[in-house]
Structure formats: structure tokens, C-alpha cells
Residue frames as qw, qx, qy, qz and C-alpha x, y, z in Angstrom:
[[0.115, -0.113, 0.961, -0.225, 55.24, 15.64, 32.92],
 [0.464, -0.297, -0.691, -0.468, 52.03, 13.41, 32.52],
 [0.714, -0.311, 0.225, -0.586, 49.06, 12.87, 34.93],
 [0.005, 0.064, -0.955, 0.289, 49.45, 9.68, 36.86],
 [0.689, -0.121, 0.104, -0.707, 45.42, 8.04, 36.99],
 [0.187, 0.022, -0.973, 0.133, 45.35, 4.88, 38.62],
 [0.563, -0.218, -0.432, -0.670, 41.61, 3.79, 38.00],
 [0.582, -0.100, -0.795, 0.137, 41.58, 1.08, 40.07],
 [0.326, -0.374, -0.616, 0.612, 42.39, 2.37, 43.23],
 [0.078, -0.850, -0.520, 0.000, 40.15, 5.49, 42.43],
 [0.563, -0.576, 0.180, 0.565, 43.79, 7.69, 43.05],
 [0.582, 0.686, 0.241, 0.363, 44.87, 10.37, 40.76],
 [0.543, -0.526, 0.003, 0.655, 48.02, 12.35, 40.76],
 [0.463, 0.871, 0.071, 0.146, 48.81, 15.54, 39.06],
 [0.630, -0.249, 0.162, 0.717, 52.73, 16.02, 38.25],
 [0.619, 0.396, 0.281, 0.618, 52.23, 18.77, 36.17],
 [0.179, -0.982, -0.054, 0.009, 51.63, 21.82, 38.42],
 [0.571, 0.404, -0.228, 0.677, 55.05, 23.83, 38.76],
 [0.513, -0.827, 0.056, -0.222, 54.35, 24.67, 42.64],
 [0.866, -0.434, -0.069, 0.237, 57.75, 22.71, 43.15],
 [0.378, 0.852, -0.342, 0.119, 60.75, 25.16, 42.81],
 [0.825, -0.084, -0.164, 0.534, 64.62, 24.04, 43.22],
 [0.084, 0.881, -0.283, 0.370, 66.95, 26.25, 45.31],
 [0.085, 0.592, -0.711, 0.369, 70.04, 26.25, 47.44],
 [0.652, -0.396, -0.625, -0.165, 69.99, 23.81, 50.55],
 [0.175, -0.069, 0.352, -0.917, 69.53, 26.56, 53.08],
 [0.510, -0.013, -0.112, -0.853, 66.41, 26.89, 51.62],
 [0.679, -0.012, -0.704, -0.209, 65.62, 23.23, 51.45],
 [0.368, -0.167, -0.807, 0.431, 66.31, 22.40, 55.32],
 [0.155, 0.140, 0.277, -0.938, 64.20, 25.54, 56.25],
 [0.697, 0.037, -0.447, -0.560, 60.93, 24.00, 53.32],
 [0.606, -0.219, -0.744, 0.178, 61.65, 20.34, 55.40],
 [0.004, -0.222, -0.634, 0.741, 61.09, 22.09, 59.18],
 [0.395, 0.130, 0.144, -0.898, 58.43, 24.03, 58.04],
 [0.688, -0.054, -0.558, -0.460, 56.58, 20.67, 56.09],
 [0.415, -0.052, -0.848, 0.325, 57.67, 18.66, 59.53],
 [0.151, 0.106, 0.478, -0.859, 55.70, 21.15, 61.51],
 [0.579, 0.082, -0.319, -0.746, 52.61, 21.24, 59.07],
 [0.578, -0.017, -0.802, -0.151, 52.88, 17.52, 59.18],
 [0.344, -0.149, -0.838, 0.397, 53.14, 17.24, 62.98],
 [0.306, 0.158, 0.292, -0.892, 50.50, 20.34, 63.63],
 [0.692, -0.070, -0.398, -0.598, 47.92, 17.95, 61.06],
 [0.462, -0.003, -0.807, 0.368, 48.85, 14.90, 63.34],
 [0.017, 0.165, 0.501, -0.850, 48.06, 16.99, 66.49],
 [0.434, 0.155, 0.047, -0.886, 44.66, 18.39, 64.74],
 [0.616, 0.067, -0.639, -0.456, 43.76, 14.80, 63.55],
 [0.295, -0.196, -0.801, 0.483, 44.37, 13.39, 66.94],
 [0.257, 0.147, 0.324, -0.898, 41.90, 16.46, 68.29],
 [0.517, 0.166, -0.360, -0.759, 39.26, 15.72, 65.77],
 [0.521, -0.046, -0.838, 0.156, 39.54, 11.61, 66.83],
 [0.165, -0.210, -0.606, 0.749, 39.43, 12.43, 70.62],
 [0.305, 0.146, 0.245, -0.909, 36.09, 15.00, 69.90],
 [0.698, -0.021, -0.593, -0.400, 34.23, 12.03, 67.54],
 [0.437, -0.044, -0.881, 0.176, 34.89, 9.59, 70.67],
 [0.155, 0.180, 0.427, -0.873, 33.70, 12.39, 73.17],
 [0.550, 0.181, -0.196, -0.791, 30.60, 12.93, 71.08],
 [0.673, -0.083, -0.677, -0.287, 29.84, 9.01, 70.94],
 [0.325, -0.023, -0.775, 0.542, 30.40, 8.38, 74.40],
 [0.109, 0.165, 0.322, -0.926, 28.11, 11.01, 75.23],
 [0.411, 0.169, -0.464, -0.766, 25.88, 10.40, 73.02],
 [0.583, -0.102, -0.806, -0.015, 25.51, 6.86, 74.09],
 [0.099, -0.208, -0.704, 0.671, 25.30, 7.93, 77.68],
 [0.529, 0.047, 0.068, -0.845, 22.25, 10.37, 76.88],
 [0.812, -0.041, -0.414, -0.408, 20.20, 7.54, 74.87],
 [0.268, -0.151, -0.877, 0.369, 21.24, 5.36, 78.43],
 [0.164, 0.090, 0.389, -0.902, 19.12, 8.08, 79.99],
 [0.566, -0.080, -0.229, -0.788, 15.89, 6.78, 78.49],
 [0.736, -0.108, -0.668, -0.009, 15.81, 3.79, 80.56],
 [0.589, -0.588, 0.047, -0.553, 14.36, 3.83, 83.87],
 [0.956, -0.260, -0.108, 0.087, 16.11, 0.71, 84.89],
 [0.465, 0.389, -0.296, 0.738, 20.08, 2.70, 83.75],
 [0.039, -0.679, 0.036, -0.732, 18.84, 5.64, 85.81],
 [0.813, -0.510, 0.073, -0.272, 17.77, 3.22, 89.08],
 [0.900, 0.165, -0.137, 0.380, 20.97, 1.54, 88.47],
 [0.219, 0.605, -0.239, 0.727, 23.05, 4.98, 88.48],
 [0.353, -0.648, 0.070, -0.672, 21.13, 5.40, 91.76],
 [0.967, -0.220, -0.055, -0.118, 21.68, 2.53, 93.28],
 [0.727, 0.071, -0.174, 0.661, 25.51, 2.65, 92.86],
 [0.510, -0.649, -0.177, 0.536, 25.56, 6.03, 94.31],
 [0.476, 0.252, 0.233, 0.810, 26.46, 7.73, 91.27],
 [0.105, -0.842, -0.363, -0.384, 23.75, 10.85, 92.38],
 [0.546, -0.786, -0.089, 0.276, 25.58, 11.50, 95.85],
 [0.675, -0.092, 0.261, 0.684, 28.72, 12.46, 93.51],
 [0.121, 0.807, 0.304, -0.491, 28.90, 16.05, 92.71],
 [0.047, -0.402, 0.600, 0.690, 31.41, 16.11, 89.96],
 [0.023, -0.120, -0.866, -0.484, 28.54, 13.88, 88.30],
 [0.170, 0.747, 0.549, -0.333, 25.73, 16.23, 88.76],
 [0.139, 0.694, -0.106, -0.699, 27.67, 18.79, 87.39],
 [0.262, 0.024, 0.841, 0.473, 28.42, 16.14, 84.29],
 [0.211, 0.465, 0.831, 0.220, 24.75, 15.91, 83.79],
 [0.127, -0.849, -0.019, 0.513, 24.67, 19.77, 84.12],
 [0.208, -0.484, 0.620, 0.582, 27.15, 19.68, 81.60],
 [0.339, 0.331, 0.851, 0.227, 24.94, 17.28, 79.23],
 [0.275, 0.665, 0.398, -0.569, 22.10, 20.15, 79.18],
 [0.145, 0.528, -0.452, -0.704, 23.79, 21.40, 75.76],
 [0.187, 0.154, 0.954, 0.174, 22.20, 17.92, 74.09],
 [0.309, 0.539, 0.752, -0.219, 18.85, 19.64, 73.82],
 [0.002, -0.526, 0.406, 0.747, 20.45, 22.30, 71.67],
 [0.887, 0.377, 0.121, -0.236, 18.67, 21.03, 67.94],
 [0.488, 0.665, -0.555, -0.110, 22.27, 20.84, 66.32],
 [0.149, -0.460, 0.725, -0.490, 22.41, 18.03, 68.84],
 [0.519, -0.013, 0.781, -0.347, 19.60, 16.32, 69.37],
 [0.718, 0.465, -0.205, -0.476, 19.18, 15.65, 65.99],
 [0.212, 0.418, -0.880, 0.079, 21.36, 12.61, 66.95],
 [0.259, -0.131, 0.823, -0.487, 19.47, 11.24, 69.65],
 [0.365, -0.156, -0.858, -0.327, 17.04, 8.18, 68.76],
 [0.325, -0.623, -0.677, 0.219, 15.17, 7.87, 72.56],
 [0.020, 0.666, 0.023, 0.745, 13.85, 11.22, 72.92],
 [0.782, -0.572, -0.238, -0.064, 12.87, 10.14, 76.27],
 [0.691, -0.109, -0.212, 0.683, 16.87, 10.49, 77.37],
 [0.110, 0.473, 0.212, 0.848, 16.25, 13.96, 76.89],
 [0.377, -0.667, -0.115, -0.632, 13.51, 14.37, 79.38],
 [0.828, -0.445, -0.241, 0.240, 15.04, 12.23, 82.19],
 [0.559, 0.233, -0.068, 0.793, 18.17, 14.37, 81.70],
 [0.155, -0.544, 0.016, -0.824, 15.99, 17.46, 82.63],
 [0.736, -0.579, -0.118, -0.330, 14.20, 15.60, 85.44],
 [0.799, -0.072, -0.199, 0.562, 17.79, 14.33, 86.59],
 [0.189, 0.459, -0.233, 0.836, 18.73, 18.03, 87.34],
 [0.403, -0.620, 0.012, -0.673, 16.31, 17.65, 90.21],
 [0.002, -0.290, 0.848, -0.444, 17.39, 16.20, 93.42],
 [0.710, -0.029, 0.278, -0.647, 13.86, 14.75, 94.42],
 [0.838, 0.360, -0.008, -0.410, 13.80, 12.94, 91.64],
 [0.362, 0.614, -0.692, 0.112, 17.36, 11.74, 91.86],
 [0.351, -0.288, 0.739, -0.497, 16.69, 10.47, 95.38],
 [0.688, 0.023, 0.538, -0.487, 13.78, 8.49, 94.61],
 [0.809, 0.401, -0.331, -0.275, 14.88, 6.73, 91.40],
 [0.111, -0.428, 0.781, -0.441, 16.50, 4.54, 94.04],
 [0.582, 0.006, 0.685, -0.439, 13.72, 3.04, 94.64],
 [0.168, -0.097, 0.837, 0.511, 12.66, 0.25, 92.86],
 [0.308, 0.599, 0.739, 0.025, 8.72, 0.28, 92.94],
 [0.182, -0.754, 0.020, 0.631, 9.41, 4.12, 91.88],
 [0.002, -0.430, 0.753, 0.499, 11.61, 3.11, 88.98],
 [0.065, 0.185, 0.885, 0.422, 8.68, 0.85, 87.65],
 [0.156, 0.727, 0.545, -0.387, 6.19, 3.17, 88.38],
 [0.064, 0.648, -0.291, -0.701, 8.37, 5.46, 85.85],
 [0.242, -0.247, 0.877, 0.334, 8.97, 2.88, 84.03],
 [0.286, 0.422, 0.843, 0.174, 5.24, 2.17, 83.24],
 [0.233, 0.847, 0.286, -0.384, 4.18, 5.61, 82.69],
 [0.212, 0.554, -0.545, -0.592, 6.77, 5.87, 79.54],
 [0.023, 0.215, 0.898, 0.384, 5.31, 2.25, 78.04],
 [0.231, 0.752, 0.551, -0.278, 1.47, 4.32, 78.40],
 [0.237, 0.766, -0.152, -0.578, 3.03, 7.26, 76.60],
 [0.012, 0.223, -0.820, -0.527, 4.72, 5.22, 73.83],
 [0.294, 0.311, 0.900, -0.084, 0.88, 3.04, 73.81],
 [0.125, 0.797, 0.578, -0.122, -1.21, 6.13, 73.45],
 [0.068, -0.545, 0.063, 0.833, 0.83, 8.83, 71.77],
 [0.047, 0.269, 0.704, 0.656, -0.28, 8.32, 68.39],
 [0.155, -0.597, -0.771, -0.156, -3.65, 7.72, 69.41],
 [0.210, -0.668, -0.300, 0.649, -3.29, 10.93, 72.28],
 [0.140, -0.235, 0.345, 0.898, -1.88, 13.14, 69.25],
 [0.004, 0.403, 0.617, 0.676, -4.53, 12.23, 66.47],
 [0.290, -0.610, -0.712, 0.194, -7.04, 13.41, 69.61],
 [0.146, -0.749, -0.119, 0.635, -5.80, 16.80, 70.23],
 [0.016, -0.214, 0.416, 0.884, -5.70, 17.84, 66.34],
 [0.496, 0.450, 0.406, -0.621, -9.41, 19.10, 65.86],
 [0.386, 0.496, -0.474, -0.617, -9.04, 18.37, 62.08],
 [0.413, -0.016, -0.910, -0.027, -8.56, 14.26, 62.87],
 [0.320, 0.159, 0.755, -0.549, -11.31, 14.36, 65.47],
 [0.675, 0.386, 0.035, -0.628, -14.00, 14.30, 62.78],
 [0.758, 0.274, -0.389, -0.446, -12.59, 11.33, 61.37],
 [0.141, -0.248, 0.861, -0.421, -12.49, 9.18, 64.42],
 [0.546, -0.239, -0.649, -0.473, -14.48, 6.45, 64.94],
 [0.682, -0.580, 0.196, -0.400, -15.68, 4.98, 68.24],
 [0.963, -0.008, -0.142, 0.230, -13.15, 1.97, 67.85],
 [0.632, 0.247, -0.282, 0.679, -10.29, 4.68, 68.51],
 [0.422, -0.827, -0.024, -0.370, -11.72, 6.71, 71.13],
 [0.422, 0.397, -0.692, 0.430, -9.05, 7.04, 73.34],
 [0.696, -0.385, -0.558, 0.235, -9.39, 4.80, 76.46],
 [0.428, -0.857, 0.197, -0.210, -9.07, 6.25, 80.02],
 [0.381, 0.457, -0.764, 0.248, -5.12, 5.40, 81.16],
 [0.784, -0.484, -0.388, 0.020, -5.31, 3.16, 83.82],
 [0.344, -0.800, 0.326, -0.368, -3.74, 4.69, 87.23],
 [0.759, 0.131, -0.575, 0.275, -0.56, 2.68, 88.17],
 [0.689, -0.702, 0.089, -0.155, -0.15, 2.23, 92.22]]
């Protein structure tokens, strides 16, 4: 038989293997169960594989909520801390910091609220709102001054600082 190659669609068929043999039809209803299973066990493993991509985005999305000081006062505000099955969730999240993991995550920040979420203090008081913008401004200072904090602590870029990038004292939020 010839190769089928249908350019177009990019789709190429080989008829000429001889994997297909012809026998009785015993043998034939016993080759159809066993392809109906195969089929319905790839079904079953394609549904699993679907269902563990959606898990993984969901999650995924929920961590990068975690870098927002306003989600996290929300969460608290609805009560969602007083719910143990959703400590243990965020208990459950911990595996995110794993690298094969957080090589997803865009707001590292979700990352450290996630660790500071394991602490009940801090759960309680992200309730509050002057709290929640007191966090809130101490991650826009780190995002202002990390560059500038980093080039500071690497003795190699202090010698080519100038006085225009001396790094500023933070100002003390109240």
C-alpha cells in the first residue's frame, strides 16, 4: 500500500506497516474489547490529566491572589481564617515553594504571605484594615528600593555609586 501525506493539514498516514493481521472472529471480538478498554482507559487518563491542568491553574491563580494585601484582608474579613479545612488548604499550598513550582509564580510576594498566613497572629490581624495598608505599604517600599537595596549590599557595585543613588532612609509608616 502507499503512504497517505496530506500536506495541508500537516497529517500523515502510514498504510504500509503489516502490524494488522486477519484471523477468525473469536479473535476479532476479543482485539475490539481489548481496543474498547485501551480507548476508554485513554479517555479516563485524559480526563485525569484535564482535571490536574485545572487543579494546577486554580491554584496557581490562588497563590499569585496571595500577593495582595487587599485579597488577604478580604479572605479575612469574610471569615475565611476561622475555617479550619482552609488553614489546612493553605497548609496544603506549602508544596508551591518547591522550585519545580514556583518557577510558575509571577508575584513572588504570594509566596511570602503564604508562609506568614501559616501564622495565626498574622491571620487575625489582616482583618484589620489600617494593618492591611500598613502591609500593604511596606511591599510598595520593597518593590521602590530593591534594586537600589540590592546594588547596596554587593561590595563590588558600592564603588560605583554615586551620591545621587545613595540609598535614602525608608520612611517609618504609622
Amino acid at each position: 500500500m502507499e503512504d497517505f501525506d496530506d500536506n495541508e493539514d500537516g497529517i500523515d498516514f502510514d498504510f504500509t506497516s503489516n502490524d494488522v493481521e486477519i484471523s477468525n472472529n473469536n479473535n476479532d471480538n476479543a482485539n475490539n474489547n481489548d481496543s474498547e478498554l485501551d480507548s476508554e482507559t485513554k479517555v479516563e487518563e485524559s480526563l485525569e490529566e484535564r482535571a490536574n491542568r485545572l487543579r494546577f491553574s486554580m491554584e496557581l491563580e490562588f497563590i499569585q491572589c496571595l500577593a495582595s494585601p487587599q485579597y488577604i484582608n478580604h479572605l479575612a474579613q469574610a471569615r475565611y481564617f476561622q475555617d479550619p479545612a482552609f488553614i489546612n488548604y493553605l497548609a496544603y499550598l506549602q508544596y508551591w515553594k518547591q522550585p519545580q513550582y514556583a518557577q510558575y509564580i509571577v508575584y513572588p510576594h504570594s509566596l511570602y504571605f503564604l508562609d506568614l498566613l501559616q501564622q495565626e497572629p498574622f491571620r487575625n490581624e489582616m482583618a484589620n484594615p489600617q494593618y492591611m495598608e500598613y502591609v500593604h505599604k511596606l511591599q510598595f517600599f520593597h518593590w521602590q528600593f530593591y534594586k537600589q537595596n540590592r546594588l547596596n549590599t554587593n561590595p563590588s557595585a558600592n564603588n560605583n555609586l554615586t551620591t545621587e543613588t545613595e540609598q535614602q532612609p525608608l520612611p517609618v509608616p504609622r
